[in-house]
C-alpha positions as CSV (number, residue, x, y, z in Angstrom):
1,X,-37.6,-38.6,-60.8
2,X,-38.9,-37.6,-57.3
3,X,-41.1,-40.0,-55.2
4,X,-43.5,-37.2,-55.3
5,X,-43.4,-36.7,-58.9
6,X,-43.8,-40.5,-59.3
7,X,-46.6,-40.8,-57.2
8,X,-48.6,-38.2,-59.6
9,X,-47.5,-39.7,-62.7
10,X,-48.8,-43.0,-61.1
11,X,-52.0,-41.7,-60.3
12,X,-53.0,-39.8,-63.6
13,X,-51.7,-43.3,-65.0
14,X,-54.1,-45.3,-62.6
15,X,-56.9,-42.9,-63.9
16,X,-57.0,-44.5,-67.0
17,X,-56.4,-47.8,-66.3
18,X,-59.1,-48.4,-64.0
19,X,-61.0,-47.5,-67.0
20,X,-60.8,-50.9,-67.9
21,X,-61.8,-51.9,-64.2
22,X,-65.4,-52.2,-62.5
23,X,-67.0,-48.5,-62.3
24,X,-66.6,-46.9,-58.4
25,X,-69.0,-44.7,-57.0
26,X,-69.9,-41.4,-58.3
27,X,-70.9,-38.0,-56.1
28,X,-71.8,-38.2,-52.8
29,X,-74.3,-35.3,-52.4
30,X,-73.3,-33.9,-49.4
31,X,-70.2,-32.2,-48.2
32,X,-68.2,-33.0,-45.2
33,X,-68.5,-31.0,-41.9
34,X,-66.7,-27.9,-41.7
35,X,-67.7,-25.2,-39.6
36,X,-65.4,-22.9,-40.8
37,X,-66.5,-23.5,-44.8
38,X,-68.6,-19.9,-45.8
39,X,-72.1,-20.1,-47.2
40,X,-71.6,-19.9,-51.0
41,X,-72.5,-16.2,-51.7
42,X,-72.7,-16.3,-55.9
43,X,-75.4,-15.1,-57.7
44,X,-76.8,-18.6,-59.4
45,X,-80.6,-17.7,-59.2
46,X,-81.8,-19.8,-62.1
47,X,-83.2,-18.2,-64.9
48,X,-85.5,-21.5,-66.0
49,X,-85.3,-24.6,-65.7
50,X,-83.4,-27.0,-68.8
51,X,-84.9,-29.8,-71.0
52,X,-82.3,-31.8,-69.0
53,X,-84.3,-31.1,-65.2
54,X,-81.5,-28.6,-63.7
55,X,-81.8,-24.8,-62.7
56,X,-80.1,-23.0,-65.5
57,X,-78.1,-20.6,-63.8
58,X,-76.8,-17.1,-65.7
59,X,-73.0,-18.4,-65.7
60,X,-71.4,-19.5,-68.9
61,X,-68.6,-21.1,-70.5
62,X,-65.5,-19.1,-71.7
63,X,-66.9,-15.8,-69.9
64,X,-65.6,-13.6,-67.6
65,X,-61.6,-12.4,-66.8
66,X,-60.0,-9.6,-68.4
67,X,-57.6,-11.6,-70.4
68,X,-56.5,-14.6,-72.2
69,X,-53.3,-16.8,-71.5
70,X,-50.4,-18.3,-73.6
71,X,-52.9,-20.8,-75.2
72,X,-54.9,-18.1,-76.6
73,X,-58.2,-19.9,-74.8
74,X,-58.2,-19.3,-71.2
75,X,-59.6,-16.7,-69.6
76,X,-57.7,-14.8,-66.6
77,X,-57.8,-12.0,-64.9
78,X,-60.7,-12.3,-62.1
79,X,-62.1,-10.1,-59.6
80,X,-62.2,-11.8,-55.8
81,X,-65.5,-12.0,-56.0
82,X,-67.3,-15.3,-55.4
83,X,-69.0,-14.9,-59.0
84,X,-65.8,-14.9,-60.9
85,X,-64.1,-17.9,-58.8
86,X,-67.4,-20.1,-60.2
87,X,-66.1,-18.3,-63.7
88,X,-62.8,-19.3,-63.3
89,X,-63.5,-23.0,-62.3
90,X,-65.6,-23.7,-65.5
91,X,-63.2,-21.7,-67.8
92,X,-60.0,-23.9,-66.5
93,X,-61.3,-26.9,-67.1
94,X,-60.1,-27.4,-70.6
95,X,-56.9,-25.9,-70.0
96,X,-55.8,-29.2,-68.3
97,X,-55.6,-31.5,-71.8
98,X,-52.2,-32.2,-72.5
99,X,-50.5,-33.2,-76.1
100,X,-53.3,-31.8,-77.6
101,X,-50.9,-28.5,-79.0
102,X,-47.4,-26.8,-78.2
103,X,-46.6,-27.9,-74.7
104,X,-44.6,-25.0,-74.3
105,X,-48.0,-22.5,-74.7
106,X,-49.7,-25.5,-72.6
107,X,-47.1,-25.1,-70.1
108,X,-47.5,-21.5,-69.6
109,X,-51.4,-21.6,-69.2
110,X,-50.8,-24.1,-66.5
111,X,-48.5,-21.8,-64.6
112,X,-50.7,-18.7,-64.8
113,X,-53.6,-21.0,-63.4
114,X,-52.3,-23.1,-60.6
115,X,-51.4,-22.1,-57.3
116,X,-47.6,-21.9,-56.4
117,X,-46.8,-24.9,-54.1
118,X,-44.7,-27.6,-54.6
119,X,-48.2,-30.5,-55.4
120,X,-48.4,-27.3,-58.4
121,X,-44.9,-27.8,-59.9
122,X,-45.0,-31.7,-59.6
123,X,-48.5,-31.8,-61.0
124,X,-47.3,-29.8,-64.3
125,X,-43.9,-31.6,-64.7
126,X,-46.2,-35.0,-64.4
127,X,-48.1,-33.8,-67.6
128,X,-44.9,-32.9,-69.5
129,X,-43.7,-36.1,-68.6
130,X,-47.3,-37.9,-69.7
131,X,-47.3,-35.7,-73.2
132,X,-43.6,-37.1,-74.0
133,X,-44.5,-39.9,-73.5
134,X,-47.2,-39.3,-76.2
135,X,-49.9,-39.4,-74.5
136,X,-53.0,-37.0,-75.0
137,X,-55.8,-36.0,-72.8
138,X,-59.0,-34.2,-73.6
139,X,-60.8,-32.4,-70.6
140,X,-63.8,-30.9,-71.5
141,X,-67.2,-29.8,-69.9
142,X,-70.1,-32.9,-70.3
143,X,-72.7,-32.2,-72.1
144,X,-75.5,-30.8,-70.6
145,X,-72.5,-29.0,-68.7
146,X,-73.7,-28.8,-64.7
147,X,-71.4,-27.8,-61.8
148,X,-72.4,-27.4,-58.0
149,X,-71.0,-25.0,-55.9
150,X,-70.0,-26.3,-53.0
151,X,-68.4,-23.1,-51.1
152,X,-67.2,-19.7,-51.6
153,X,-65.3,-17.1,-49.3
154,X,-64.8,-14.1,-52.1
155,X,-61.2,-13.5,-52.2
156,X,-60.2,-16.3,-49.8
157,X,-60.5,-19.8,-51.2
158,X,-63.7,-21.5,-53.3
159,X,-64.6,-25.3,-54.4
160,X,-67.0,-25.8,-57.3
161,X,-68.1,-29.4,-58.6
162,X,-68.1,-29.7,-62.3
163,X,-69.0,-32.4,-64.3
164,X,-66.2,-33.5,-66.8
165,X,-65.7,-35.9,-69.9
166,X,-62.5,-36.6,-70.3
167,X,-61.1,-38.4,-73.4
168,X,-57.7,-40.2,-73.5
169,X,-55.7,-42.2,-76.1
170,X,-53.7,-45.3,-75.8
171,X,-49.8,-44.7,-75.3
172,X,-47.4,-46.6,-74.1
173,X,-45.8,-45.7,-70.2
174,X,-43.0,-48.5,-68.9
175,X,-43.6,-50.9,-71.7
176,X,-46.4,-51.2,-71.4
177,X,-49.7,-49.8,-73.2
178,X,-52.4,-47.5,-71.3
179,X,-55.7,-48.2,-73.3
180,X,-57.5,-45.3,-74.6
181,X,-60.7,-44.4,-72.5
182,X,-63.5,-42.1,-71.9
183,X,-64.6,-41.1,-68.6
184,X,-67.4,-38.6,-67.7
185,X,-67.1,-37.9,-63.8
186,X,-67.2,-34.7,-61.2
187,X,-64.1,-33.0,-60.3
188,X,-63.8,-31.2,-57.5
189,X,-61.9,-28.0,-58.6
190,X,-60.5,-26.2,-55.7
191,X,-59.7,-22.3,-56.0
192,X,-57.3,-20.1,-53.7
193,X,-57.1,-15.9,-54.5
194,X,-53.2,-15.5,-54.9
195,X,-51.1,-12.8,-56.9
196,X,-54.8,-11.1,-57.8
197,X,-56.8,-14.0,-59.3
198,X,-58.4,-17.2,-58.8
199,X,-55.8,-20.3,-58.9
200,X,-56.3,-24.1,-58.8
201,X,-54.9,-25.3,-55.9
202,X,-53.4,-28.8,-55.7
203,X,-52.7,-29.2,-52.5
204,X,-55.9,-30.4,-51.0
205,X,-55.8,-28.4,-48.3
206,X,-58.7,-25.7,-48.4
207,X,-60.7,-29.2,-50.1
208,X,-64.4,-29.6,-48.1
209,X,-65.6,-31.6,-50.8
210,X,-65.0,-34.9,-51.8
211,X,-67.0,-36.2,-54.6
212,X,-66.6,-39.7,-55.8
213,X,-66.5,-40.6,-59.1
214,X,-68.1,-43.4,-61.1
215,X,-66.1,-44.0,-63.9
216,X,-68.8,-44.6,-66.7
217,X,-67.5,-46.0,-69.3
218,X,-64.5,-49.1,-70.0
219,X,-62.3,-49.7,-73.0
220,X,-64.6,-51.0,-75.9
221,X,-68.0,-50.4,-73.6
222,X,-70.5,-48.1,-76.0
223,X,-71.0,-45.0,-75.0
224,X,-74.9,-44.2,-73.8
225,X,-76.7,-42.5,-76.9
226,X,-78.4,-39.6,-74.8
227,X,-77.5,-37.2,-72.2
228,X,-80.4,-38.2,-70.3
229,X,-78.9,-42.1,-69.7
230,X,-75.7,-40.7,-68.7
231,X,-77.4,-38.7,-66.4
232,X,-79.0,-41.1,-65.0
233,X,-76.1,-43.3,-64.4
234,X,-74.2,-40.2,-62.5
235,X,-77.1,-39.4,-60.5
236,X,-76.8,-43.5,-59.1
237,X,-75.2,-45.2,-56.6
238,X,-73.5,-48.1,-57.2
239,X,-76.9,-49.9,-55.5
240,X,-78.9,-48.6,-57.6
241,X,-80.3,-45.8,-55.2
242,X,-80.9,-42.2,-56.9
243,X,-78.3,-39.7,-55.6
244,X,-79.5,-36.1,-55.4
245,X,-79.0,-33.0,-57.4
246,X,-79.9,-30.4,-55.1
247,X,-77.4,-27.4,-55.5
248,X,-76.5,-29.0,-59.1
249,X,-77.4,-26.2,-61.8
250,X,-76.8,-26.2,-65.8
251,X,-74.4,-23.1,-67.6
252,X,-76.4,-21.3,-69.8
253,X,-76.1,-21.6,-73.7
C-alpha cells in the first residue's frame, strides 16, 4: 500500500475515531479571501421560509441530470450551468456510503462522479480497502437537509456546503476495533466541469471554503430528540457563541 493510499485510509479511520473524542468546532461562516472565487450565480430565491428558520430554496434531492449510474440511484448527466453543479452536489452525497451493496456497482458510481487525478483513484481504492475490511458507512442528507453555496463559475469549478449525517458501524482495522458512530457535520463538496459534467474533486485545489466541523455526537452519547437541538448545536461555537446562517437555505420537499 502507498504512503498516499495510507494516509487516506488513516484519515477516513481517524474520522470515526475521534467520534469517541471531545467534539471540534463546527462551520466557520465565512469563506476565505479569494479574489478570483465568482459570485455564485444559481437561482436559490426562496420560495418561503421552513418551520426550521431557513429560506427554502426551489432545489431538491434526487433531481436533475439526464441519467442514472451503475448503482441505479445517482443522478448524472448535468448541464455547466451553476444550477445543476448545486444539483449535483446534493445528489452525490449518498453515493459515498460504502459496504452498504455490491462494491463493484459502488465502484462504478464513484468513477463516473469523481474527478480523474491521482487524490480520485486513492480516495476510491481507500473505500474498497475500508468495505473489505467490513466496514459500512452511511452518508446521507441531515434532516431538515440545508446546504450553502459558497461559489459557482458555470462550467468552471463550484463548492457547495451541505449538511451531512453520516452513520458508521464498528469493524475491526489492524486489530483493533473502530466503534460505530454517528456524526452530523458540513462537508465541503467541491465540483470541477470535466468530460461534460459536474465531478467531485479531491484534490483541494479549486477549495475556497473550509468549514469546520463539530462532531456531534460520541459512541454511546444519545442522539438530540429534535432537529431543532441539533440545529442549535451546529449553529454554535465551541464557546457557546451563535454562528450565522446567512446564505444557508433548506431543499424543498
Amino acid at each position: 500500500m502507498t504512503s498516499r493510499r495510507s494516509l487516506i485510509i488513516a484519515t477516513i479511520v481517524i474520522i470515526a475515531i475521534v467520534l469517541v473524542a471531545v467534539a471540534s468546532y463546527f462551520i466557520s461562516s465565512t469563506t476565505k479571501d479569494n479574489t478570483s472565487a465568482a459570485t455564485p450565480t444559481t437561482a436559490t430565491e426562496p420560495t418561503r421560509i421552513s418551520d426550521n428558520g431557513f429560506p427554502v430554496s426551489p432545489f431538491r434531492a434526487n433531481e436533475g441530470g439526464t441519467k442514472t449510474a451503475a448503482d441505479g440511484q445517482t443522478r448524472i448527466g448535468y448541464t455547466a450551468s451553476c444550477d445543476d453543479a448545486v444539483r449535483a452536489a446534493i445528489n452525490y452525497v449518498p453515493a459515498e456510503s460504502y459496504g452498504t451493496g455490491p462494491w463493484e456497482q459502488r465502484e462504478a458510481t464513484l468513477k463516473k462522479i469523481i474527478a480523474s487525478n491521482e487524490d480520485g483513484a486513492e480516495y476510491i481504492d481507500a473505500l474498497r480497502s475500508m468495505a473489505k475490511n467490513g466496514a459500512t458507512s452511511t452518508k446521507t442528507h441531515f434532516d431538515p437537509p440545508i446546504f450553502k453555496v459558497v461559489r459557482c463559475e458555470a462550467g468552471k469549478a463550484a463548492s457547495v456546503a451541505v449538511a451531512q449525517r453520516i452513520k458508521t458501524n464498528a469493524f475491526k482495522l489492524d486489530g483493533r476495533t473502530v466503534p460505530a458512530a454517528v456524526e452530523i457535520r458540513a462537508t465541503e463538496q467541491l465540483l470541477v466541469w470535466e468530460n461534460d459534467d459536474w465531478k467531485l474533486d479531491l484534490s483541494g485545489e479549486n477549495g475556497t471554503y473550509r468549514p469546520e466541523t463539530q462532531l456531534l455526537y460520541t459512541q454511546g452519547k444519545k442522539e438530540p430528540s429534535s432537529a431543532s437541538e441539533i440545529l442549535g448545536d451546529l449553529f454554535t461555537d465551541s464557546d457557546g457563541n451563535p454562528l450565522s446562517r446567512d446564505g444557508w437555505m433548506e431543499l424543498a420537499q
